[in-house]
C-alpha positions in Angstrom: 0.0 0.0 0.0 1.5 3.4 -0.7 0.2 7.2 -0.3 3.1 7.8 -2.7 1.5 9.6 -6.1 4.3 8.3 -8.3 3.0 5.1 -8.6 -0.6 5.2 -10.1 -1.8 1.9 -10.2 -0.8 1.3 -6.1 -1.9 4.9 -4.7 -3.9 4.6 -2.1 -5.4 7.9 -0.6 -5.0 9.0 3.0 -8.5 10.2 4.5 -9.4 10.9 7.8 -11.8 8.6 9.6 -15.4 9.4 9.6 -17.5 6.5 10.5 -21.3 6.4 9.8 -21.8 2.9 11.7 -20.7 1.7 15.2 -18.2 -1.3 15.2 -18.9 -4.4 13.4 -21.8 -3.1 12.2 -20.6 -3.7 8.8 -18.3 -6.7 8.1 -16.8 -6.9 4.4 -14.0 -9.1 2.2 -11.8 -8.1 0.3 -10.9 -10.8 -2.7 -8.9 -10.9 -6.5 -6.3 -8.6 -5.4 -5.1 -8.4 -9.3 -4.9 -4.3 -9.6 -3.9 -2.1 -6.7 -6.7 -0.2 -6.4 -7.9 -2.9 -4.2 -5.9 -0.8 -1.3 -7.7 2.3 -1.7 -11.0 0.5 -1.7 -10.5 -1.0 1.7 -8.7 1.9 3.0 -12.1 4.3 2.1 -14.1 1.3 3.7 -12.0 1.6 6.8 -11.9 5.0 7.0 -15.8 5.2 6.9 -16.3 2.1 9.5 -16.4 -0.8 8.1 -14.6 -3.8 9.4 -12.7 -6.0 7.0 -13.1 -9.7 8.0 -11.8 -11.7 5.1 -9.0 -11.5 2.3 -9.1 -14.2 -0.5 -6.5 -14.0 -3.6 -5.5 -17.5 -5.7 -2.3 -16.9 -4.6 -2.6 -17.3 -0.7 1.0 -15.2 0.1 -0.7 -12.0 -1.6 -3.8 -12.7 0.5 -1.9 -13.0 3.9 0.4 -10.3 3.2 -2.5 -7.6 2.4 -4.4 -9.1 5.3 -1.1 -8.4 7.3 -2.0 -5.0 7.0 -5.4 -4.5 8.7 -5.8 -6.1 12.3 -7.9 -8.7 12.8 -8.5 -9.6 9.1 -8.0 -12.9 8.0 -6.1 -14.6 4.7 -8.8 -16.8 3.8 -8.2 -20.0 2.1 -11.1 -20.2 -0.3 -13.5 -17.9 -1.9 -16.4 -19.9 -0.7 -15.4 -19.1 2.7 -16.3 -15.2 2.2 -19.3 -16.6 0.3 -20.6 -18.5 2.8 -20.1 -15.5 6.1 -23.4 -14.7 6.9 -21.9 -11.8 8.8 -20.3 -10.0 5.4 -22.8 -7.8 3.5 -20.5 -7.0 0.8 -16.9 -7.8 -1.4 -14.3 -5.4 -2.6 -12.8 -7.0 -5.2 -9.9 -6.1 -8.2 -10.0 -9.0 -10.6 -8.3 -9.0 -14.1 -10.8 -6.7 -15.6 -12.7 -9.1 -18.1 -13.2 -11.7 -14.8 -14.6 -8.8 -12.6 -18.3 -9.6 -14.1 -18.0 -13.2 -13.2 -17.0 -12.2 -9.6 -19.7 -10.2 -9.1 -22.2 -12.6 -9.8 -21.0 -15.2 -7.3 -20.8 -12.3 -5.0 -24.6 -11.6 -5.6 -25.9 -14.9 -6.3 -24.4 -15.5 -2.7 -26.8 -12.2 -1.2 -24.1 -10.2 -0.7 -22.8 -6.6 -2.6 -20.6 -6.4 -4.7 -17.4 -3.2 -4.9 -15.2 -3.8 -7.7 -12.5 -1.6 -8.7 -13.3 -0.1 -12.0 -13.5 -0.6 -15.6 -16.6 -3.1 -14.3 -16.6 -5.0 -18.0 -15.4 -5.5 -20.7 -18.4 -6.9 -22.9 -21.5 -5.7 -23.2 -22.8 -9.3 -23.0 -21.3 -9.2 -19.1 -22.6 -5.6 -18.7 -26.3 -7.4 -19.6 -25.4 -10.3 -17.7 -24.9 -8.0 -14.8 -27.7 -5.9 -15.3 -30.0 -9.6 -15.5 -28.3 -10.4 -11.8 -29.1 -7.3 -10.1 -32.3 -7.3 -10.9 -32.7 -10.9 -10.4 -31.3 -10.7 -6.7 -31.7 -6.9 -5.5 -27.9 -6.7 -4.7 -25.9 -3.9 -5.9 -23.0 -3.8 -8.4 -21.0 -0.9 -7.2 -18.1 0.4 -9.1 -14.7 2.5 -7.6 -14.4 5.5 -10.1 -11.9 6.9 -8.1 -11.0 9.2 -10.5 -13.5 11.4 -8.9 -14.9 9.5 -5.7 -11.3 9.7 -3.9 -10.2 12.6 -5.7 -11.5 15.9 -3.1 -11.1 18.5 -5.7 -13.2 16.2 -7.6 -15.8 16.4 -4.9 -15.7 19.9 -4.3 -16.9 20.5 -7.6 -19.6 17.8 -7.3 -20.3 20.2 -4.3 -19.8 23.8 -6.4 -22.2 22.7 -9.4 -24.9 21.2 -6.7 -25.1 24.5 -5.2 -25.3 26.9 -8.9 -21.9 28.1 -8.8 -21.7 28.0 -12.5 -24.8 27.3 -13.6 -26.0 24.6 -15.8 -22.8 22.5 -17.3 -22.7 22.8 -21.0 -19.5 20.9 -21.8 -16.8 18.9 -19.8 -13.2 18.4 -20.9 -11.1 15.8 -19.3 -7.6 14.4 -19.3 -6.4 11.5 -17.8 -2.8 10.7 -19.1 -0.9 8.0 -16.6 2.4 7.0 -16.2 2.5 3.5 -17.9 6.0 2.0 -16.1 5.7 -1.1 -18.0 8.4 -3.3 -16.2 5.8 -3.1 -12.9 2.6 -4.4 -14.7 1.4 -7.6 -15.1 0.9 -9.8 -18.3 -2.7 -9.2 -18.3 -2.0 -5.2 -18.6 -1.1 -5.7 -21.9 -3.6 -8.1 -23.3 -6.4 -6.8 -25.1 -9.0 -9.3 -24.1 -8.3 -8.8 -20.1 -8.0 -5.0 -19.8 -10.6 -3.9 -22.7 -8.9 -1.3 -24.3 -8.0 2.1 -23.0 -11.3 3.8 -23.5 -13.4 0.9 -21.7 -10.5 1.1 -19.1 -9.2 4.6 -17.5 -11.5 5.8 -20.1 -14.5 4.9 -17.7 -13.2 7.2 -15.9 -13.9 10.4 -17.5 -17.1 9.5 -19.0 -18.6 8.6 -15.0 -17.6 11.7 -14.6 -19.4 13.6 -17.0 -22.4 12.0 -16.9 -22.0 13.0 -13.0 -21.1 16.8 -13.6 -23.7 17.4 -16.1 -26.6 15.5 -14.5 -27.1 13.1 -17.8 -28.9 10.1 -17.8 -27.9 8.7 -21.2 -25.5 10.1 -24.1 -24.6 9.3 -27.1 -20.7 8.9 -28.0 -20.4 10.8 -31.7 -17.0 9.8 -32.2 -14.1 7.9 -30.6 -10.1 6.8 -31.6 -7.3 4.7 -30.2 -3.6 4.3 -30.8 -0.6 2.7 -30.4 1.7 5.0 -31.3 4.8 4.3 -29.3 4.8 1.2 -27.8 5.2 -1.7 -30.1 6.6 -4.3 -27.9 3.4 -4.2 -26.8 1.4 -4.7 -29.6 -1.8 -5.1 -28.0 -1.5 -2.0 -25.9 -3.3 1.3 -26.8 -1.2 4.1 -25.1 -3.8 6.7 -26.5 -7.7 7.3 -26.7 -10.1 10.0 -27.3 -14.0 10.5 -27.4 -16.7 12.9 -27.7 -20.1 12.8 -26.5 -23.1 14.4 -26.2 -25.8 13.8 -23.5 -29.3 13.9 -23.4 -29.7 17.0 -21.7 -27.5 18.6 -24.5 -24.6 19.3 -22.9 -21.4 17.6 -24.2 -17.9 16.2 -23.8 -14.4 15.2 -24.7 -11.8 14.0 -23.0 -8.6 12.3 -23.4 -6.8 9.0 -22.1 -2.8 8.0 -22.4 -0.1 6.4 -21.1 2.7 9.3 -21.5 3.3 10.8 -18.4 6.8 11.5 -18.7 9.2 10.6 -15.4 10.2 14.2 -14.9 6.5 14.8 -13.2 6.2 14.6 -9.4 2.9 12.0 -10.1 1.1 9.5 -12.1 -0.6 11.7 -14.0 -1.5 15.4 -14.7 -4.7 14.9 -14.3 -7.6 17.8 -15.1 -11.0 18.7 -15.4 -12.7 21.6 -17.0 -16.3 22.3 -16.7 -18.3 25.0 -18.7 -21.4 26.1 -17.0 -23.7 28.9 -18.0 -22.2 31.3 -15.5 -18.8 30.4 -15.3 -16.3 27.6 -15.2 -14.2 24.9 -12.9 -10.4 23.5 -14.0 -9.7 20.9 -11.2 -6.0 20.2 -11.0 -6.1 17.1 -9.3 -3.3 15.4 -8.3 -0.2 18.2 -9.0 -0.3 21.9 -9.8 2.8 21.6 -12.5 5.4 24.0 -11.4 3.9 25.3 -8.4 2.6 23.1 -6.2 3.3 19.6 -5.5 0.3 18.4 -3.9 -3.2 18.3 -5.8 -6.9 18.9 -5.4 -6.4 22.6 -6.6 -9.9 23.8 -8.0 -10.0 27.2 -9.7 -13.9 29.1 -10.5 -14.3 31.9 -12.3 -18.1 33.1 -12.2 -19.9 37.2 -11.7 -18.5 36.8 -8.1 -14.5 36.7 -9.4 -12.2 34.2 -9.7 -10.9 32.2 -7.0 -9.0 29.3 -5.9 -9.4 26.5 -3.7 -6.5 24.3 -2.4 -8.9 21.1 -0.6 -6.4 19.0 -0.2 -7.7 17.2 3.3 -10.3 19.8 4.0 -13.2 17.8 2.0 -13.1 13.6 2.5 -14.4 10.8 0.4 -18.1 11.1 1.6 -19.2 8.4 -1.1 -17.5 5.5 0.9 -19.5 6.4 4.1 -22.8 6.7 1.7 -22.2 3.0 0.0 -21.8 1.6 3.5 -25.6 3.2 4.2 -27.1 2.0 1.6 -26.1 -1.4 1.4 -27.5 -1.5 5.2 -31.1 0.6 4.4 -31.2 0.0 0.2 -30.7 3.5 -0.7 -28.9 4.9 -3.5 -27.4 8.2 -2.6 -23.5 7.0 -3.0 -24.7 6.1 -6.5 -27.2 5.2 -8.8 -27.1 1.7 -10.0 -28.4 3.0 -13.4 -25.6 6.1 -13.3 -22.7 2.9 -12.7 -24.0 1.0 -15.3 -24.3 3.6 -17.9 -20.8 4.9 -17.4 -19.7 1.5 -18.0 -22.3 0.9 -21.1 -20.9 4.1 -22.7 -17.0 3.5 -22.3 -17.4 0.0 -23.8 -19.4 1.2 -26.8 -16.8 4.0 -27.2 -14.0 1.2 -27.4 -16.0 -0.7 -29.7 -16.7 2.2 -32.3 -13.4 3.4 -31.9 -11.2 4.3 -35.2 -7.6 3.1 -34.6 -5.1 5.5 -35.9 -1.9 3.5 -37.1 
């Protein structure tokens, strides 16, 4: 586990605890350790009360040395173990994306919830199978966008468009370039059938968050493109990805995915956001402010009040990891919509599929 923002795929974000449960109230697992978004998962869980009971990987030295790290949890030995705990109501889980659909529905085919790291699929035909199961069972299929549920300046703005700061949003750019360090992934990184493709991978990302931001339901994606323009020992990576949408309240996006973050930069990624309103605008910096700053969740609005900026780094929290914990105990849906998870993830895989690749 590391809080160090050099290494994208293992960052796990400090928060401060804020439980919305007394102890034990709500027991989870954590299994398929595969990406390392797994550790900012738990830690949110942690953070907002939850009590992690189980830990199940294949490979039972990865299990007991992530359990290692949270007292009292326990390295299971089988997955049918977590299955079969009456007392946990729901699994975190980071499988090799195309198994993360599978997962799930053993997870809610057992009556239990399911938190999987995102992209959630990589078919449409799991998406559907997914979509069958929830309905089938009344058990949710959450997914960890962390791009902007454990990002605060990501929040904040959440917060800033909620209360009119800009208006109604008419566009939303985004850019999520990441620092690809080969020699650290895993096979499975580069294989096209596992990961899906960049835009139904970090791509998911961006279009969550748009759909979010502008308070759409559905969009359409006009136009989308991958590349593999410098990598070709790697022949089924694609280290770039665009798309445009438009949603179907009007307003629209594009946004852009890669994997050149150069080494000079002091993170994974330079990630921003910029959101048009009717009465002004947001740029989140999120996780650097390049020459300036090294730490992140730097949000800048400009509306008739002025321009101004707001450094949130540890002044906001991750309040959705609190709100999934509440609904899975009362049913709710204020975390997130199962429709709004499920779209994000329809959207990004039909933008992979349509996608023109550049040679």
């Amino acid at each position: 586990m590391t809080t160090s923002k050099q290494d994208g795929m293992n960052y796990a974000p400090q928060g401060k605890p804020n439980h919305v449960v007394n102890p034990g109230e709500f027991v989870f697992a954590a299994a398929a350790l595969d990406h390392g978004h797994i550790q900012g998962m738990t830690k949110g869980l942690i953070e907002a009360g939850a009590v992690l009971k189980w830990v199940f990987d294949p490979d039972h030295a990865k299990a007991a040395s992530f359990a290692a790290k949270f007292p009292g949890a326990v390295a299971a030995d089988r997955l049918e173990q977590i299955l079969e705990d009456p007392e946990v109501r729901l699994v975190a889980a980071a499988a090799v994306p195309s198994e993360r659909c599978e997962l799930g529905l053993r997870v809610m085919d057992a009556g239990k919830d399911y938190f999987t790291d995102k992209t959630p699929f990589t078919t449409l035909e799991q998406l559907e199978a997914a979509r069958a199961k929830v309905r089938e069972t009344g058990r949710k299929y959450m997914v960890y966008y962390s791009e902007r549920l454990h990002v605060e300046s990501a929040v904040y703005a959440g917060q800033l468009i909620r209360e009119g700061a800009i208006g109604r949003v008419l566009q939303v750019t985004g850019f999520g370039p990441h620092r690809l360090s080969a020699s650290t992934r895993p096979d499975w990184f580069f294989q096209k059938e596992k990961y899906g493709g960049i835009l139904c991978d970090i791509g998911s990302h961006q279009i969550e968050q748009f759909l979010y931001y502008a308070g759409c339901k559905d969009a359409t994606v006009l136009q989308s493109k991958i590349a593999n323009y410098n990598h070709p020992d790697y022949p089924e990576l694609e280290d770039y990805g665009d798309a445009t949408l438009v949603g179907d309240n009007g307003a629209s996006q594009y946004f852009r995915v890669d994997w050149f973050t150069p080494d000079g930069l002091g993170t994974w990624g330079d990630g921003r956001t910029f959101i048009l309103g009717t009465e002004g605008y947001i740029e989140l910096r999120k996780y650097i402010d390049v020459g300036r700053e090294p730490d992140g969740d730097h949000v800048y609005l400009v509306n008739k009040e002025g321009e101004r900026h707001f450094a949130v780094h540890g002044q906001i929290g991750y309040p959705f990891f609190g709100e999934l914990i509440l609904d899975c105990l009362h049913r709710t849906e204020h975390a997130m919509t199962q429709e709004h998870a499920f779209k994000a993830a329809e959207l990004c895989l039909k933008a992979q599929e349509m996608a023109l690749r550049i040679t």
